[in-house]
N, C-alpha and C positions, 0 to 999 in steps of 0.2 A: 632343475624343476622336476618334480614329481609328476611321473604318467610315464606312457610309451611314445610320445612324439609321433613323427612323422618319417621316422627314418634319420640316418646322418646325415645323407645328402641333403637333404629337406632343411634337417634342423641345421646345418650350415648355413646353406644359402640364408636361411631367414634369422638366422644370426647377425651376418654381415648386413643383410640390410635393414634387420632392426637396429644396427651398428650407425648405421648411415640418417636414417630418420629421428633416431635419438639425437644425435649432432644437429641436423637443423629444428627440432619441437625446441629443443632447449637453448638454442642459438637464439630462436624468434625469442624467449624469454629473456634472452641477454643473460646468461648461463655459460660460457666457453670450459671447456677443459683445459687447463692451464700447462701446459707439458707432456710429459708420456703418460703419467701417472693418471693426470685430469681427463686426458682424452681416452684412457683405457675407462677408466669412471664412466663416462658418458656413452659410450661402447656398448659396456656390460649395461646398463642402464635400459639404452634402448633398446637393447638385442631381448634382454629379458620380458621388455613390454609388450614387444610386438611379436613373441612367442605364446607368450600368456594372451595377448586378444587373439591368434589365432586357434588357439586351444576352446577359447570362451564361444568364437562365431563356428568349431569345428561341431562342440555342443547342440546348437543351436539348431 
């Protein structure tokens, strides 16, 4: 993602647990990751989202 983040340490942690919140947003939709492949997908997914709304509300 384009900008300067929050740091590595930062942008980890909220990696990992946009990692973790992507798996249940998408769960609740009846969405699984099917394998390594599936659940890396949904990882990246949600680590992305919830870097990107933190960026939006760092804005704000």
């Amino acid at each position: 993602m384009k900008g300067s983040g929050y740091g590595v340490l930062m942008d980890i942690v909220l990696g990992i647990v946009g990692a973790v919140v992507g798996g249940l947003l998408l769960g609740i939709f009846g969405i699984h990751g099917e394998g390594l492949i599936g659940s890396i997908v949904v990882a990246i997914l949600g680590a992305v989202f919830l870097i990107w709304l933190s960026r939006r509300l760092k804005k704000a």
